[in-house]
C-alpha positions in Angstrom: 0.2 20.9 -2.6 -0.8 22.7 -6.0 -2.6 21.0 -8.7 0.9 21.1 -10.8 2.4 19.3 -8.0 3.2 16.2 -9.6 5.2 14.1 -6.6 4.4 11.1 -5.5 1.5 10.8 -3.0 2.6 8.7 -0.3 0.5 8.2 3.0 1.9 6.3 6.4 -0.5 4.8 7.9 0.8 3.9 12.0 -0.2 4.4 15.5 2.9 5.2 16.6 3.8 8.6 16.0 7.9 7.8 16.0 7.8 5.7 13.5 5.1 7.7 11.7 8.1 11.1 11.9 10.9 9.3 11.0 9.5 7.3 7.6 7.9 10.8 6.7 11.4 12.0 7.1 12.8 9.4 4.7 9.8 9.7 2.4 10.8 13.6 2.2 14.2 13.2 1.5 13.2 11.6 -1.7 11.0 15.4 -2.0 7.9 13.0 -2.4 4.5 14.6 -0.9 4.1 12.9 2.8 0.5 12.6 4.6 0.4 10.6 7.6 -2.6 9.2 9.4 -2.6 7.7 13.0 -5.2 5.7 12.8 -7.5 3.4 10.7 -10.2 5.5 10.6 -8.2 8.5 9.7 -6.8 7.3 7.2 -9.9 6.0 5.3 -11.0 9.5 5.8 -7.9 10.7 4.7 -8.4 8.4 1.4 -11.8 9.5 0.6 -10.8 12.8 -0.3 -7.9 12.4 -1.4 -5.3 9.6 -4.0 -2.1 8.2 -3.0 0.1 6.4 -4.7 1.8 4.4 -2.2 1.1 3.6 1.2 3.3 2.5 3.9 0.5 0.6 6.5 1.2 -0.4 10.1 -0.9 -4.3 10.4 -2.7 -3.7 13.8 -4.3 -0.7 15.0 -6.6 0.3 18.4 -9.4 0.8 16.0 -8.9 -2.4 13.9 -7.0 -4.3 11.9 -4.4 -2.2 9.1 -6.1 -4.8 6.3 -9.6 -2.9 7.1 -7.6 0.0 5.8 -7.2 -1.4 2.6 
């Protein structure tokens, strides 16, 4: 993504990598900019270097609970 990108930022937050692929391919569709995390912890690492505008986020991971997250 350039700097004069100027999508959407949209993460998915899930541990199940299915439903991670086929929102991401929904989210596309839309030509939105797609990260995806697959865990907690990856995606507050995710978050710290980077914004995103929305954020689709699975409730309970391995690693804790989705609300952490937030």
């Amino acid at each position: 993504m350039t700097d004069t990108d100027s999508r959407l930022k949209v993460m998915i937050v899930d541990d199940d990598a299915a439903v991670r692929s086929t929102i991401a391919e929904v989210i596309k569709s839309f030509d939105l900019h797609c990260s995806q995390a697959g865990s907690g912890n990856q995606a507050m690492r995710m978050m710290a270097q980077s914004s995103f505008e929305i954020v689709f986020l699975d409730v309970s991971f391995p690693d804790g609970s989705g609300f952490e997250v937030l």
